[in-house]
N, CA, C and O of each residue as an XYZ file, in Angstrom:
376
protein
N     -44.833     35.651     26.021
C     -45.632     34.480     25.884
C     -44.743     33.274     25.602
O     -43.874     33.337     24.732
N     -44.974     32.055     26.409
C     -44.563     31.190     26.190
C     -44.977     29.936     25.344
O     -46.064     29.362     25.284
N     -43.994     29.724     24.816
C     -44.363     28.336     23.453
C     -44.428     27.126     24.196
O     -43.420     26.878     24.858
N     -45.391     26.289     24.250
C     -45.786     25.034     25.032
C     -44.872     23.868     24.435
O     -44.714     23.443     23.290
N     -44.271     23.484     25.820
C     -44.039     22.385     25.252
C     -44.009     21.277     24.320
O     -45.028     20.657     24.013
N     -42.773     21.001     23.834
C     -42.788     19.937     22.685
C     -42.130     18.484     23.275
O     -40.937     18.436     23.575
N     -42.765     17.645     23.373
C     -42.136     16.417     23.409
C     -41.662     14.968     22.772
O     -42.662     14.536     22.198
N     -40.852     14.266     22.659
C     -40.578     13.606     21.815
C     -42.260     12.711     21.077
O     -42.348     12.437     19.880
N     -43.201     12.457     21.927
C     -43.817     11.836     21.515
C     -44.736     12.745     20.527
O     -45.531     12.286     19.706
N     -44.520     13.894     20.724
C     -45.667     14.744     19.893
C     -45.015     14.955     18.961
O     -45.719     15.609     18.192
N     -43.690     14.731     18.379
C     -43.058     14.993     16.912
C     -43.726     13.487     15.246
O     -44.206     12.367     15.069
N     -43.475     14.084     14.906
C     -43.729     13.014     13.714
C     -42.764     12.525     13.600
O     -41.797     13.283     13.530
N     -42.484     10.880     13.515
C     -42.085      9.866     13.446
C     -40.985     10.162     12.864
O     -39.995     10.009     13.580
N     -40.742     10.641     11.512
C     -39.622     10.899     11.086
C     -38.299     11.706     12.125
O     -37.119     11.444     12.356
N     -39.055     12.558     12.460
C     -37.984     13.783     13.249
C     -37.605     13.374     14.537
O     -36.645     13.746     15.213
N     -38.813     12.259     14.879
C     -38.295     11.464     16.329
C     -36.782     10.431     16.050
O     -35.850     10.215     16.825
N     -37.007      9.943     14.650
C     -36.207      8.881     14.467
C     -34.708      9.938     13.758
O     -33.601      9.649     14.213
N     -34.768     10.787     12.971
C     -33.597     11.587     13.053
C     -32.906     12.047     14.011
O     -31.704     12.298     13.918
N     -33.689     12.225     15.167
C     -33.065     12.436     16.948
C     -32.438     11.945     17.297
O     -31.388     12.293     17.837
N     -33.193     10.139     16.970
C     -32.482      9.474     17.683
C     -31.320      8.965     17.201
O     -30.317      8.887     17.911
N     -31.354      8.543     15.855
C     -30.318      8.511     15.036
C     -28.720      9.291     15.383
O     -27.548      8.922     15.459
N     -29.628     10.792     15.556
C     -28.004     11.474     15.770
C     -27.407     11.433     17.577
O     -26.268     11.718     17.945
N     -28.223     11.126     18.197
C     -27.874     10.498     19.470
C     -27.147      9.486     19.393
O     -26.029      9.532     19.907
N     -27.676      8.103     18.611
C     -26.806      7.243     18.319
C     -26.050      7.100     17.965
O     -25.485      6.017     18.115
N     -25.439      8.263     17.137
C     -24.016      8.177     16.181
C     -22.836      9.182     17.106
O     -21.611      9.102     17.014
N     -23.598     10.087     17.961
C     -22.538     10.393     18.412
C     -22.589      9.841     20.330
O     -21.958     10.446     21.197
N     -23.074      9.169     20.483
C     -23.135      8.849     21.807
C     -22.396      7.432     22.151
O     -22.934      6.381     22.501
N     -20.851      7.737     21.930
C     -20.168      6.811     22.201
C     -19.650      6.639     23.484
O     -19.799      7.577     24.267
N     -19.036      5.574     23.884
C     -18.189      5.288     25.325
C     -17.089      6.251     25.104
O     -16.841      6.637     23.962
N     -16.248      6.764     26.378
C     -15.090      7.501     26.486
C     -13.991      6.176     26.236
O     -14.251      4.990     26.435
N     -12.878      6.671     25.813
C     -11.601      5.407     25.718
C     -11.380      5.317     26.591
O     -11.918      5.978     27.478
N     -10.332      4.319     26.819
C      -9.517      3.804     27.868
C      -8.027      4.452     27.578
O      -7.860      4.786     26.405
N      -7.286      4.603     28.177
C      -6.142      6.169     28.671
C      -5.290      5.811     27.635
O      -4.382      6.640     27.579
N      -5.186      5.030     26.871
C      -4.218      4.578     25.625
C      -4.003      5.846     24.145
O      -4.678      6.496     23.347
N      -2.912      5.640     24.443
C      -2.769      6.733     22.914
C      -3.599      5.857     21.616
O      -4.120      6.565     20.754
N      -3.668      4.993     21.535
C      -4.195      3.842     20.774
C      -5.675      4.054     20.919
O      -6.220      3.996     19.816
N      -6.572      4.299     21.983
C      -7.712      4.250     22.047
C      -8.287      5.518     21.852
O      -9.366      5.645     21.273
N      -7.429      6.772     22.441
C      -7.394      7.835     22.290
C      -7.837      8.315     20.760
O      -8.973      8.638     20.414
N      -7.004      8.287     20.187
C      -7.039      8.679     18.580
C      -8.309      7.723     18.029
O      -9.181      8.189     17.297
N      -8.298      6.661     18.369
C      -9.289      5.903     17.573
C     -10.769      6.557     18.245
O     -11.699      6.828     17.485
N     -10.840      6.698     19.196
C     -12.028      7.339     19.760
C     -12.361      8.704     19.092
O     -13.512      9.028     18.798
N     -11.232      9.500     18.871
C     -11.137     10.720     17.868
C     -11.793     10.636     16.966
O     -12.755     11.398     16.867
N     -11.501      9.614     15.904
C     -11.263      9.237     14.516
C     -12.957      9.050     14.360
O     -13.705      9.637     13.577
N     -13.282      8.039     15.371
C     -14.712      7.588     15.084
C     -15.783      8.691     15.369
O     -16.801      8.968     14.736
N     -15.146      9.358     16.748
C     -16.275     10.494     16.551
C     -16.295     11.419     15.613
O     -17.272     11.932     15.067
N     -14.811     11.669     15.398
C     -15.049     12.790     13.876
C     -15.763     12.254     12.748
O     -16.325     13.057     12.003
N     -15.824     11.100     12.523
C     -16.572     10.638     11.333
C     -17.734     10.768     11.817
O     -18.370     11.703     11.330
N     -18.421      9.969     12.866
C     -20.105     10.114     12.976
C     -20.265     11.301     12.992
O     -21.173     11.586     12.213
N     -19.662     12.570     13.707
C     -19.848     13.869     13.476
C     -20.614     14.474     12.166
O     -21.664     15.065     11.916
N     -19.257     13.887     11.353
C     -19.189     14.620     10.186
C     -20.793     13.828      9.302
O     -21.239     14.443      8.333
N     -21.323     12.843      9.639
C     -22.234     12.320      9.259
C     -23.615     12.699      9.739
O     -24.549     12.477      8.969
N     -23.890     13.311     11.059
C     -24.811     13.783     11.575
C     -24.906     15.198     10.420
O     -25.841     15.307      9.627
N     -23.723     16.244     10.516
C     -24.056     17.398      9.585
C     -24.250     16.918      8.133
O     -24.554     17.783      7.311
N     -24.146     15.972      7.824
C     -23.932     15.961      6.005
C     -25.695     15.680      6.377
O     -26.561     16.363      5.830
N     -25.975     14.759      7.214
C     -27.647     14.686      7.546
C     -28.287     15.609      7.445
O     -29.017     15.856      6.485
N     -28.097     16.428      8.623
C     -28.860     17.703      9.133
C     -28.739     18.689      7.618
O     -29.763     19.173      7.137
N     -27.381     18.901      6.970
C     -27.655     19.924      5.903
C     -28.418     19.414      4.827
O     -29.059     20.220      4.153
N     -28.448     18.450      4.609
C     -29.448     17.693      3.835
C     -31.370     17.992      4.078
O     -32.186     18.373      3.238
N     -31.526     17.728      5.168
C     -32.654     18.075      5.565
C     -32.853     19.499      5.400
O     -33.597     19.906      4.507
N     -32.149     20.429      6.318
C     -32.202     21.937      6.423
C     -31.789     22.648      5.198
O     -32.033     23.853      5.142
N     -31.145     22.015      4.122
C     -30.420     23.163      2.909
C     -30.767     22.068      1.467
O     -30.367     22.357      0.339
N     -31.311     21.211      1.677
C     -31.332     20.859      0.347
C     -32.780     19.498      0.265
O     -32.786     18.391     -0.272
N     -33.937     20.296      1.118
C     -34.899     19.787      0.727
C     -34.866     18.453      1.138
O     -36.058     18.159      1.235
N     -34.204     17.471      1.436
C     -34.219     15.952      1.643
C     -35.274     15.541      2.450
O     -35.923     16.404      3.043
N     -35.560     14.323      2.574
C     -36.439     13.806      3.672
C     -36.290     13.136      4.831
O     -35.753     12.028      4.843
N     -36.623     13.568      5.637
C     -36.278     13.769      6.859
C     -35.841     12.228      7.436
O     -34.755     11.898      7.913
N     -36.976     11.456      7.243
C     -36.641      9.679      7.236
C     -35.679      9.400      7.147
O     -34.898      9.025      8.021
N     -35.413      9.631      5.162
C     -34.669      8.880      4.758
C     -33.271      9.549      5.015
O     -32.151      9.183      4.661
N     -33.607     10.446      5.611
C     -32.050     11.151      5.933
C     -31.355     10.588      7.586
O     -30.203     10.616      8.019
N     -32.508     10.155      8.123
C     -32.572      9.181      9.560
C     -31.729      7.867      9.141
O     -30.784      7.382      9.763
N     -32.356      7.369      7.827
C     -32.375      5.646      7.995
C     -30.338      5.673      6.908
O     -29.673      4.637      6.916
N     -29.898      6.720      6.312
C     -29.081      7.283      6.004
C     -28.067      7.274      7.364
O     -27.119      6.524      7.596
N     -28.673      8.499      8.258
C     -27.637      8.223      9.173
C     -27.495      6.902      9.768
O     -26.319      6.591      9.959
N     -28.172      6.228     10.038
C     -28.417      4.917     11.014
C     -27.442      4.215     10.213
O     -26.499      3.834     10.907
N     -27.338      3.904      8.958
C     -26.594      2.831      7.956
C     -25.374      3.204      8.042
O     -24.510      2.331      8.121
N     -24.923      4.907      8.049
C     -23.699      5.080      8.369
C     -22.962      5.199      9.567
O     -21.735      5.286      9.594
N     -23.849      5.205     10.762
C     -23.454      5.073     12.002
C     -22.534      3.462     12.562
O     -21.463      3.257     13.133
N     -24.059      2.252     11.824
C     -23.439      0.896     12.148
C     -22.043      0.590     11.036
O     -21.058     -0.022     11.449
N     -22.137      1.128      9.544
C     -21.040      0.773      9.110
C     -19.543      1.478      9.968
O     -18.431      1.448      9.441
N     -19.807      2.077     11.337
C     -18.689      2.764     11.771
C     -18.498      2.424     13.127
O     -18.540      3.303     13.987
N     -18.258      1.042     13.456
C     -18.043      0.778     14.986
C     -17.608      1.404     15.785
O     -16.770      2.228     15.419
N     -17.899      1.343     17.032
C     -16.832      1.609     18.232
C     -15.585      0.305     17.879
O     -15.753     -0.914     17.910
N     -14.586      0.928     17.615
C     -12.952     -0.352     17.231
C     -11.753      0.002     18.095
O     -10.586     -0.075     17.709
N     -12.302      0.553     19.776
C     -11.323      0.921     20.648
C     -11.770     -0.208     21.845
O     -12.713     -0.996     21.771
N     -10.936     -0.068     22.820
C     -11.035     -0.235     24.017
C     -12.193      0.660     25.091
O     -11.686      1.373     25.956
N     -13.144      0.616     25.031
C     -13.786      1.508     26.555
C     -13.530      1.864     27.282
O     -12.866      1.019     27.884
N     -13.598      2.913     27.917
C     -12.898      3.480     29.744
C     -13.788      2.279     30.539
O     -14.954      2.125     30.177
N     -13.333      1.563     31.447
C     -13.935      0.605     32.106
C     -14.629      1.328     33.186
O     -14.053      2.168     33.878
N     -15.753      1.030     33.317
C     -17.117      1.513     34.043
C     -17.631      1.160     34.815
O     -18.860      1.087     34.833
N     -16.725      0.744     35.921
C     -17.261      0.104     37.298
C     -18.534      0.505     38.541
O     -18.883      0.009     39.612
N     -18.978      1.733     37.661
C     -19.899      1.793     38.240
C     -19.503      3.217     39.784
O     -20.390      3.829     40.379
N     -17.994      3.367     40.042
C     -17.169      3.650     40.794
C     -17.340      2.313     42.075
O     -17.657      2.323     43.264
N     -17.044      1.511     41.343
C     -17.601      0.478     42.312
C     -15.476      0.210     42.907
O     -15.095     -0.381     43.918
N     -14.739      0.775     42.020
C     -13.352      0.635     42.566
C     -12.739      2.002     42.956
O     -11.601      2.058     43.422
């Protein structure tokens, strides 16, 4: 037997916005070929990484709320820019 579909709109608000949250923190641009952009691209994803799980175990192991564990990640996502160069994205237009 199959379990029916779940879709973003049928979740409660909170768990939609923790989704998206951790989409946002780790859904960065690729660098540009620089050892310089390289590492920094590293650096930033290991941190939002490490911020999505301190989230998620929060929610899943220590009772937290789900929101405020959203609006948590979100605050620590923007305090953590993209501070590289981008792979330039022409679209393959070159």
């Amino acid at each position: 037997m199959s379990e029916p579909a779940v879709h973003i709109d049928s979740l409660p608000d909170a768990v939609a916005a923790l989704l998206r949250a951790i989409h946002d923190a780790v859904d960065i641009p690729l660098p540009d070929v620089t050892d310089v952009d390289e590492h920094a691209h590293a650096k930033v994803l290991q941190s939002r990484s490490a911020g999505v799980r301190i989230a998620l175990a929060g929610v899943l192991f220590d009772d937290h709320e789900v929101g405020c564990a959203a609006e948590w990640l979100c605050g620590r996502t923007a305090r953590e820019p993209v501070d590289y160069t981008p792979w330039p994205d022409d679209g393959g237009t070159s």
